[in-house]
C-alpha positions in Angstrom: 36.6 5.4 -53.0 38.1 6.0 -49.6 36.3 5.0 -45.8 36.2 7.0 -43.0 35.4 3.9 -40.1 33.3 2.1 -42.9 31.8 4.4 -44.1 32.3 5.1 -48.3 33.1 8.0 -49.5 32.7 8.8 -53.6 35.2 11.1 -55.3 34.8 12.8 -58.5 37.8 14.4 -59.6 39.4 15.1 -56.5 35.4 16.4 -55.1 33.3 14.5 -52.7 30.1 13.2 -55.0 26.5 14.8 -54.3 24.4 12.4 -52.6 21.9 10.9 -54.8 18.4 12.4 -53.9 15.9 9.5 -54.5 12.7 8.9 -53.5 13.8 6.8 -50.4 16.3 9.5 -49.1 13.6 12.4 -49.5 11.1 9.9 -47.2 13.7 9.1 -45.0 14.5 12.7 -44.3 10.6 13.6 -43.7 10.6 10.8 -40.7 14.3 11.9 -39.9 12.6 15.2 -39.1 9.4 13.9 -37.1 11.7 11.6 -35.2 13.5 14.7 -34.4 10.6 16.6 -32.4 9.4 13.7 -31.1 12.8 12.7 -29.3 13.6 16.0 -28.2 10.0 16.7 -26.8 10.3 13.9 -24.7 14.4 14.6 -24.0 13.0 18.0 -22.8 10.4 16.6 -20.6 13.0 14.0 -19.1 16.1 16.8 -18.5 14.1 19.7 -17.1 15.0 19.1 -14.2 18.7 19.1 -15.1 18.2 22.2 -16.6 16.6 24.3 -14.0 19.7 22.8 -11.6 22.3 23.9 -14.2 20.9 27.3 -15.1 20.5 27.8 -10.9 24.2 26.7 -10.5 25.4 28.8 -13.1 23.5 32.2 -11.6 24.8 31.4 -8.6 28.6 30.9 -9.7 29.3 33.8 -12.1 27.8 37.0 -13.4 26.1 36.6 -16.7 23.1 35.0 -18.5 22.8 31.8 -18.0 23.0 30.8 -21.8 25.9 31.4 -24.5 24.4 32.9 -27.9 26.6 32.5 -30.8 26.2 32.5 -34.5 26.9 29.2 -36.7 26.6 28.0 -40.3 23.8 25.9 -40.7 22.1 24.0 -44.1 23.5 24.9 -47.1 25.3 28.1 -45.1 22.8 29.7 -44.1 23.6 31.1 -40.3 20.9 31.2 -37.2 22.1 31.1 -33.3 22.9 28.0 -31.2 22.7 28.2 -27.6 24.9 26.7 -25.2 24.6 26.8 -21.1 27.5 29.8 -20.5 30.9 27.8 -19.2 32.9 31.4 -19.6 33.7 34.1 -17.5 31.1 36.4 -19.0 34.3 39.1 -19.5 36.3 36.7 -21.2 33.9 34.7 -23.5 34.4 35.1 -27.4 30.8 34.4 -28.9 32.9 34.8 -32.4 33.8 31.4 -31.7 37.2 31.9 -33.5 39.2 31.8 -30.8 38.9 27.7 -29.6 38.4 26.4 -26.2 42.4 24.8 -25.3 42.5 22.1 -22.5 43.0 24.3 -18.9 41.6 27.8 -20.5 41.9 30.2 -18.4 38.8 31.8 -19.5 35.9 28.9 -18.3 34.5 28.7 -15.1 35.3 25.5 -12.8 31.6 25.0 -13.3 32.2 25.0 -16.9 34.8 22.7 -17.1 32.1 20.2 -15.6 29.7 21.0 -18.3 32.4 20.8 -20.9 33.5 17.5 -19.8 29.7 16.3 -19.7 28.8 17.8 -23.0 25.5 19.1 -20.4 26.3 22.7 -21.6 25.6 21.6 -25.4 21.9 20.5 -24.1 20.6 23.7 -24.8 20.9 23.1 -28.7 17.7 21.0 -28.3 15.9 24.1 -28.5 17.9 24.5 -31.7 16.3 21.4 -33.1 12.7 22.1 -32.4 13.4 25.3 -34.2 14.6 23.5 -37.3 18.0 24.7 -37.2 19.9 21.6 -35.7 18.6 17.7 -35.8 19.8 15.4 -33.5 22.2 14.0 -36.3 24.2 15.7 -38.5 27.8 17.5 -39.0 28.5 19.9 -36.3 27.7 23.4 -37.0 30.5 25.6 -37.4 31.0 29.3 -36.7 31.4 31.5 -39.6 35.2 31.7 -40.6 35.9 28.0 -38.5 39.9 27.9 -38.3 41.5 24.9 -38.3 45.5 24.4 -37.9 45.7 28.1 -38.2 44.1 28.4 -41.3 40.6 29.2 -42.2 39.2 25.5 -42.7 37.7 26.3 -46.0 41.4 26.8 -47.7 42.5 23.6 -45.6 39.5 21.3 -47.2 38.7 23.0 -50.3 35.2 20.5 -50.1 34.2 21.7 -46.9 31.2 22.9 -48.3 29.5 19.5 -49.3 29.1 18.9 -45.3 26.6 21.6 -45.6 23.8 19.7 -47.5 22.3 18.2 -44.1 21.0 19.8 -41.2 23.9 20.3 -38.6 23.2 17.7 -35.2 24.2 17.7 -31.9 26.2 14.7 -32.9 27.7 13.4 -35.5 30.0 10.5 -37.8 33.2 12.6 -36.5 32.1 12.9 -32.8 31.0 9.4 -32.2 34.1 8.1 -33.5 36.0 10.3 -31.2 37.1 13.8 -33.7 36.1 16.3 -31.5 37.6 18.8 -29.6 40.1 22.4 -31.0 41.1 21.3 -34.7 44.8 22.6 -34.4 46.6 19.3 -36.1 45.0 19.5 -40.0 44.9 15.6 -40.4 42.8 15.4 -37.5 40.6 18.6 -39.1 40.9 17.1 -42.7 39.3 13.9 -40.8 36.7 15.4 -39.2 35.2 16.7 -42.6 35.5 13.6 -44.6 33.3 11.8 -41.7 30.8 14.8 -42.1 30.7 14.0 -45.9 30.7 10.1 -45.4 27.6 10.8 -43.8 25.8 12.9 -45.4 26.8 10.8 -48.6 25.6 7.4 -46.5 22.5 8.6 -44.3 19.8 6.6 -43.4 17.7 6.6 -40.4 19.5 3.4 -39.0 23.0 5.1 -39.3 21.1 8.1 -37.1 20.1 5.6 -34.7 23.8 4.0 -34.7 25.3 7.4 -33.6 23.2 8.2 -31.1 23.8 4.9 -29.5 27.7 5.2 -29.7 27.2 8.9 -28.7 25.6 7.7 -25.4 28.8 5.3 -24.6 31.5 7.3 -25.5 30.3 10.5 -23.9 28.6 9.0 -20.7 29.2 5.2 -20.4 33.0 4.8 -21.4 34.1 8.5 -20.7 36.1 8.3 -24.0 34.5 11.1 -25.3 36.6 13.3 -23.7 
């Protein structure tokens, strides 16, 4: 058994263990859902005006739409499209998502790097989660082919597919305790995927509500996010 910030994680031969599927965990995943358009309903209500500003700003800064389409992995692999407020230079974006996002890239817009820094150009994802696609918690969704330390990150974690089995979220185990951000050093990458299976192995609706509260401080209170 290993512990990724106290959370267990159960091995089997060298493989992450399923997470037991019991009666409790199938109810809890029900409510995990209605909590999910219930909170972003009323998040949407609360940030419209946010996002009229932000979709204004970026019309008015650079040529482009004002949102980012790009194709991720969601449950179980299956792939549907996240949207993102645009931070690129429309010429310069990569909606493959292969090529990462470096501190100081060229390619985003100053207005970008405001977004980026805020995590405000990820609020378009709530659309993602009334569609069913995304809940509020969960591992981050990927792109197809995600590279990590210049490998593809499936042949660097040869369980990376167990951090499928749950809904991708805005926000997760790894990003609340600070793994976010290009996965070019393959501990850090390795890390982030054992947090995504220590949750999916430990969730429960209070563990939800535990990362949405850290998410909260480090991204907006603290700054640590960042």
């Amino acid at each position: 058994m290993g512990r990724q910030n106290g959370l267990p994680i159960l091995w089997s031969n060298g493989m992450p263990k399923p997470a037991e599927v019991t009666t409790g965990r199938r109810f809890q995943l029900v409510l995990k859902r209605a909590l999910d358009v219930t909170l972003t309903v009323g998040a949407l209500l609360f940030l419209l005006p946010l996002l009229i500003i932000v979709a204004m700003c970026i019309r008015i800064t650079s040529d482009g739409p004002v949102l980012f389409r790009q194709v991720r992995e969601g449950y179980r692999g299956q792939r549907f499209v996240a949207y993102k407020f645009r931070t690129m230079w429309m010429e310069m974006a990569d909606p493959s998502g292969v090529s990462q996002t470096l501190q100081g890239d060229s390619r985003v817009t100053p207005l970008g790097r405001f977004l980026r820094r805020t995590s405000i150009d990820e609020l378009p994802q709530l659309f993602n989660v009334l569609n069913g696609d995304m809940s509020l918690v969960g591992p981050r969704p990927h792109v197809p082919g995600m590279r990590a330390a210049k490998r593809c990150y499936r042949e660097l974690v040869p369980y990376y597919d167990a951090r499928l089995e749950m809904l991708p979220g805005l926000t997760g185990w790894a990003q609340a305790n600070g793994l976010r951000g290009p996965t070019d050093d393959a501990q850090k990458a390795k890390a982030r995927i054992d947090h995504d299976i220590a949750y999916v192995q430990n969730f429960s609706l209070w563990l939800d509500a535990k990362i949405l509260v850290m998410t909260v401080v480090r991204e907006f209170i603290t700054g640590t996010g960042h």
